[in-house]
C-alpha positions as CSV (number, residue, x, y, z in Angstrom):
1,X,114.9,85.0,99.4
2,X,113.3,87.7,102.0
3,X,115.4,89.7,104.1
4,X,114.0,91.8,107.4
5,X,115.5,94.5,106.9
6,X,114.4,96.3,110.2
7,X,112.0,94.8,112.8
8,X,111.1,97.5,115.0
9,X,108.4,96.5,118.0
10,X,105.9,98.9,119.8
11,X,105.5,97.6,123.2
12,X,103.7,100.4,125.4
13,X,105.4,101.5,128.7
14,X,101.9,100.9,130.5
15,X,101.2,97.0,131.9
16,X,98.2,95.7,133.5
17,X,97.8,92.8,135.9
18,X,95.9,89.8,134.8
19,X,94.0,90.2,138.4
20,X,93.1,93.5,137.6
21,X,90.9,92.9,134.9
22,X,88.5,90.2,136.6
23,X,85.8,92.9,136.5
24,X,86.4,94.2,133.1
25,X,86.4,90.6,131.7
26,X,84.0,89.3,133.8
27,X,85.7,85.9,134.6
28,X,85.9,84.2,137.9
29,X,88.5,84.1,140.6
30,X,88.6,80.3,139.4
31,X,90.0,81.7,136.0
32,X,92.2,84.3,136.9
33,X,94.2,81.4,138.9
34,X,94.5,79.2,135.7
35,X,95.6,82.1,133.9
36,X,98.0,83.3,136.1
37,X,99.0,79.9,138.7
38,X,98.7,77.7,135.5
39,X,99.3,79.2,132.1
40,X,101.7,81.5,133.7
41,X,100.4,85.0,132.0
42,X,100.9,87.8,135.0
43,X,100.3,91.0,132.8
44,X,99.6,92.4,129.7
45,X,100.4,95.1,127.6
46,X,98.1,98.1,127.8
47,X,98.4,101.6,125.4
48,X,96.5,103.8,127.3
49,X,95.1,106.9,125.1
50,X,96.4,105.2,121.9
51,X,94.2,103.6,118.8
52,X,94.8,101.0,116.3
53,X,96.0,103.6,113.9
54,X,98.1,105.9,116.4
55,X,100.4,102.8,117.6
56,X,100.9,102.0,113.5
57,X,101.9,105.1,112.5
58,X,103.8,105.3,115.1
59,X,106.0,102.2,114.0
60,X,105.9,102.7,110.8
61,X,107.1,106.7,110.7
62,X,110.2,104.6,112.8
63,X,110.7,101.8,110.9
64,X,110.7,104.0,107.6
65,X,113.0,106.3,109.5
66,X,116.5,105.5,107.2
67,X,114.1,103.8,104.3
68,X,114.2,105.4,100.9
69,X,110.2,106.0,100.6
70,X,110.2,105.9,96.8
71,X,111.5,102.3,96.8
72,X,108.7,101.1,99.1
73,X,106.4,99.1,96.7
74,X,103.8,97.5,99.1
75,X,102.3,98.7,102.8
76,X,100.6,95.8,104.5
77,X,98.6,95.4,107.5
78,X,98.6,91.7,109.4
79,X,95.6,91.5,111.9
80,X,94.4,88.8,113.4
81,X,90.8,90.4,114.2
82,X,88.8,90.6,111.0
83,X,87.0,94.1,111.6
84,X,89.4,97.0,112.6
85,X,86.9,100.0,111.7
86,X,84.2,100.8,109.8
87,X,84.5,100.4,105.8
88,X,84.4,104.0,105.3
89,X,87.4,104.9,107.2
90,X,89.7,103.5,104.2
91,X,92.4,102.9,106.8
92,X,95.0,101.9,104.4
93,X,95.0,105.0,102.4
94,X,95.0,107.0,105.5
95,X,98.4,105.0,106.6
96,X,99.7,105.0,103.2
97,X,99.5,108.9,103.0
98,X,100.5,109.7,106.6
99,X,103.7,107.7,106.1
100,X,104.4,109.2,102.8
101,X,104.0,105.9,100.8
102,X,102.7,107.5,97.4
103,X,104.6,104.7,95.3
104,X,102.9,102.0,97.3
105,X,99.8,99.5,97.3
106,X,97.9,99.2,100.1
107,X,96.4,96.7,101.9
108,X,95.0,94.3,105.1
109,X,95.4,90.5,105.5
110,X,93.2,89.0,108.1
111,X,91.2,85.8,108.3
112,X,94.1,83.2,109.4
113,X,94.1,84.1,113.4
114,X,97.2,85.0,114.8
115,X,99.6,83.5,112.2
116,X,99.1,86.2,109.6
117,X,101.8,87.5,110.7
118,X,104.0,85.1,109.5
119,X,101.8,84.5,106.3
120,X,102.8,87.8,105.0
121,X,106.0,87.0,104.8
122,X,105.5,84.2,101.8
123,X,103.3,86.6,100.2
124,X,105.3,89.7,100.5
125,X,108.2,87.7,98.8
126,X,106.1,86.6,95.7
127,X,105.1,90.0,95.4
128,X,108.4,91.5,95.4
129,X,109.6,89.3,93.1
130,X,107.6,91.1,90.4
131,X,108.8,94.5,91.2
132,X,112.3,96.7,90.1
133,X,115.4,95.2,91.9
134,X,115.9,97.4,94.9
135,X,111.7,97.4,95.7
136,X,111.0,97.2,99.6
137,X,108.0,96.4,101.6
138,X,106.7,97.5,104.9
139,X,104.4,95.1,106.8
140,X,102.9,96.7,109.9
141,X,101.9,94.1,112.4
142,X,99.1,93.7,114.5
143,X,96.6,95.9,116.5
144,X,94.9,96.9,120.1
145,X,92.5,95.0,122.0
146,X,89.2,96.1,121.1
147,X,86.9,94.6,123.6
148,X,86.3,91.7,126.4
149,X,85.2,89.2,123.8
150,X,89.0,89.3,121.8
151,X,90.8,90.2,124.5
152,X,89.7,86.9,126.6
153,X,90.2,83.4,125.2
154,X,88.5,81.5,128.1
155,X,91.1,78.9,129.8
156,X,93.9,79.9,127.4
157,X,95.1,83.6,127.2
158,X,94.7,87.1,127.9
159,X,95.9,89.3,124.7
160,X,97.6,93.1,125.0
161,X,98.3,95.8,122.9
162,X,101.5,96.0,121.0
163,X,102.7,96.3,116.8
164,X,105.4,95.8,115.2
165,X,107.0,97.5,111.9
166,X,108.8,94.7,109.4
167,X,111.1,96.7,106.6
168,X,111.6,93.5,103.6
169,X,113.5,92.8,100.4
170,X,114.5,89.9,98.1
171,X,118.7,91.1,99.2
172,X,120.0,92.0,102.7
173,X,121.5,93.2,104.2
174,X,118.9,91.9,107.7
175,X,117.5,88.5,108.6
176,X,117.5,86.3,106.2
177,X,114.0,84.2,106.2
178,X,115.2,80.8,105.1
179,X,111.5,79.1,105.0
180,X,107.9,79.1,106.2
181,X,105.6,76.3,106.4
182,X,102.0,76.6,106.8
183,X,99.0,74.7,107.9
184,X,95.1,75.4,108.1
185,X,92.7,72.7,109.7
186,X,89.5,73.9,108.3
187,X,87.6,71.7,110.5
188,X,87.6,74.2,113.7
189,X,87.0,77.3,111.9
190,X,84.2,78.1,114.3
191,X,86.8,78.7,116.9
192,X,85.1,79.6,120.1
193,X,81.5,78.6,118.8
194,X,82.6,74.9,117.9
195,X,80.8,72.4,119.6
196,X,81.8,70.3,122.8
197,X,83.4,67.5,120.7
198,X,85.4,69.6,118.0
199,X,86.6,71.8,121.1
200,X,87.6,68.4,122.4
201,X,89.5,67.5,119.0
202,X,91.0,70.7,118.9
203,X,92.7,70.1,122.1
204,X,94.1,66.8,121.0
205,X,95.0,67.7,117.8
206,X,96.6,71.3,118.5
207,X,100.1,69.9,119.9
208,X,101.3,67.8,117.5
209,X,99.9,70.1,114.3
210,X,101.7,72.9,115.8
211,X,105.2,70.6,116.5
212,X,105.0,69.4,112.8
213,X,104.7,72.6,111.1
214,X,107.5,74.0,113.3
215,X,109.4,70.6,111.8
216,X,108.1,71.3,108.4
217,X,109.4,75.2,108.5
218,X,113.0,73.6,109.8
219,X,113.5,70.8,107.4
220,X,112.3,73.6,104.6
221,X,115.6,75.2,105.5
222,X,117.6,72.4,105.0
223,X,118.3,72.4,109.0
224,X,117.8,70.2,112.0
225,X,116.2,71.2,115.1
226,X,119.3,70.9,117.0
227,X,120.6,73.5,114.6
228,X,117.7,76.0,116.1
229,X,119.2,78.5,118.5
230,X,116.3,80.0,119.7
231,X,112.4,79.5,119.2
232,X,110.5,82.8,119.2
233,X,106.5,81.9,120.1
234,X,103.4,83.5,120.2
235,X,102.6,84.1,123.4
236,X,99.6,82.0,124.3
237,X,100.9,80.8,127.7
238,X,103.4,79.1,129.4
239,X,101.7,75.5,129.2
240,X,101.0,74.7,125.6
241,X,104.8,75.7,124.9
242,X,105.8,73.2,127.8
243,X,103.4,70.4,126.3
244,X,105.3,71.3,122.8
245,X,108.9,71.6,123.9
246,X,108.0,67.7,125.2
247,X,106.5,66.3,122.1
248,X,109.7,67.8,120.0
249,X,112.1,66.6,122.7
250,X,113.6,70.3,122.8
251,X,114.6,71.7,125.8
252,X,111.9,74.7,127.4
253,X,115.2,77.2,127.6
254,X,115.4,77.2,123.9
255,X,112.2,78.8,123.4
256,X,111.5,82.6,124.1
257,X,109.0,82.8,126.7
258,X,110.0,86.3,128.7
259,X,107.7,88.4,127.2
260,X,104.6,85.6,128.1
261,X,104.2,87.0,131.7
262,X,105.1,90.8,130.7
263,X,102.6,91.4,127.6
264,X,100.6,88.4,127.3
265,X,99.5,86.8,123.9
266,X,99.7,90.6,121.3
267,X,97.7,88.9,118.2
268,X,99.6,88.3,115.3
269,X,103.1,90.4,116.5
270,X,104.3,88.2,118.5
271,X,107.2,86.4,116.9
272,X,108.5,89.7,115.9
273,X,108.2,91.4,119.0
274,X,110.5,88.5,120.6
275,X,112.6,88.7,118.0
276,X,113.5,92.6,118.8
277,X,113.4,92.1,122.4
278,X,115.3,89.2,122.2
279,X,118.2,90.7,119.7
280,X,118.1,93.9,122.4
281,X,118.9,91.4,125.3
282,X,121.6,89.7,123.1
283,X,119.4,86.3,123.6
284,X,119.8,86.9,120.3
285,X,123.5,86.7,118.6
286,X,124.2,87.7,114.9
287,X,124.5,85.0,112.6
288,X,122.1,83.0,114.6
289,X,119.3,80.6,113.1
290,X,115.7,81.4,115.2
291,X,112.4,79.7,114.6
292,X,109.5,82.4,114.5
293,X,106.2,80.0,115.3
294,X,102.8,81.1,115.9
295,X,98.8,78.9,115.8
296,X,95.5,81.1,115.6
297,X,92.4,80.5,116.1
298,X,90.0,78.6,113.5
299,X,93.1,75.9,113.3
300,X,95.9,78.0,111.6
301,X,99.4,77.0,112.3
302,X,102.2,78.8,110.5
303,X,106.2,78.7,111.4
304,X,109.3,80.3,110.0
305,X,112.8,80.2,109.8
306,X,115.5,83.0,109.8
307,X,118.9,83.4,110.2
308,X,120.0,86.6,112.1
309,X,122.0,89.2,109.9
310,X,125.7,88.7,110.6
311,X,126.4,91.7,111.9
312,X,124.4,94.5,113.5
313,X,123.4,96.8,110.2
């Protein structure tokens, strides 16, 4: 089983409001008011002055903080856009020896949208499980808006700037990740390029895939959804969570959407960015059971189940 050891988010102090970036996007009044009116996104997270690479050092030097470096066995980075920087960078051995990793392997997953993220997690586990008892990962989460064309989906969401840093293990103590459940419709893996009708399908179809992989991740635990506490989202918008909590029959109070209005949809970090800011506003209790769900674009779905360490560590 994987623990989380430490979650650690990086949520910049700086905000912007949806309206103020009608220029800089180049939308229409028309879409600013379904954004904001309808989908319920107000602001989003901004980190003025920083890169890619400054916020993840940045979380990572704090999430390795307490960490014995030696032990760390694997440094991943989950991004949900493809190209970062250019090949010659070798961004991974630049993290790897600004962190002091020299015992690790380095690398980037991409290519599954915003539910990378959570795909780690089944992949860092299989990896551990080959390495000397006492091995830890880090998984460094997510990355900054690099231009109009990500940081706009037309009609759906507005995405900000904030990481995350993910300690793991195969023993606590931390979160205890009970199961995952994963689901790629290959079908819409042009994503914003698809045509009329497949945009049309995807619509239809995107509800009840995401309900029944969030099903799929609790029945993997052995649970029921009553025995969810808390569901922490991505943070598309306000709507498509409504139009979910309806199809599962679960109540909209059960599932995290604070941040939705505060940072707007943050790529792949997400889930673990409520699930710090929800521990810090004791939404959160120890020993609780949450439900860390995201969807990405090109038809990924991906959903995960933890139970919150007992105690605070």
């Amino acid at each position: 089983m994987l623990y989380l050891r430490k979650v650690v988010p990086f949520i910049p102090e700086h905000s912007t409001a949806i309206r103020d970036l009608r220029d800089s996007l180049d939308v229409s009044e028309t879409e600013i008011k379904v954004l904001t009116r309808f989908l319920g996104l107000e602001r989003i997270a901004t980190a003025e002055g920083l890169s890619t690479l400054d916020m993840l050092l940045s979380i990572g030097q704090e999430a390795l903080a307490d960490v014995d470096r030696s032990l760390v066995r694997y440094l991943i980075h989950a991004h949900t856009v493809q190209h970062l920087a250019p090949p010659g960078l070798r961004w991974m051995d630049v993290l790897r020896d600004k962190l002091g990793l020299g015992e690790a392997r380095a690398f980037s997953m991409s290519h599954q949208g915003c539910v990378i993220s959570l795909s780690a997690l089944r992949l860092t586990e299989s990896l551990l499980a080959e390495e000397p008892a006492g091995s830890t990962a880090l998984i460094l989460i997510g990355e900054k808006a690099l231009s109009p064309v990500v940081q706009h989906i037309p009609g759906i969401s507005v995405l900000g700037d904030a990481t995350a840093g993910v300690v793991v293990a195969l023993d606590g103590p931390g979160d205890a990740v009970l199961s995952t459940a994963h689901r790629t419709l290959g079908e819409f893996h042009q994503t914003r390029h698809m045509s009329d009708e497949l945009q049309r399908r995807y619509r239809q179809t995107y509800t009840p895939t995401l309900a029944a992989v969030m099903l799929e991740a609790v029945e993997g635990a052995g649970l029921g959804l009553d025995d969810i506490d808390l569901v922490l989202p991505h943070n598309v918008n306000r709507y498509s969570w409504s139009s979910t909590a309806r199809r599962l029959g679960l109540p909209l109070e059960r599932i995290y959407l604070t941040n939705v209005p505060k940072t707007g949809h943050c790529f792949c970090a997400d889930p673990f960015v409520n699930l710090s800011t929800a521990r810090a506003e004791n939404v959160v209790r120890p020993g609780e059971t949450v439900l860390m769900v995201s969807a990405g674009q090109g038809g990924t779905f991906a959903a995960a189940v933890a139970r919150t360490a007992a105690r605070e560590e």
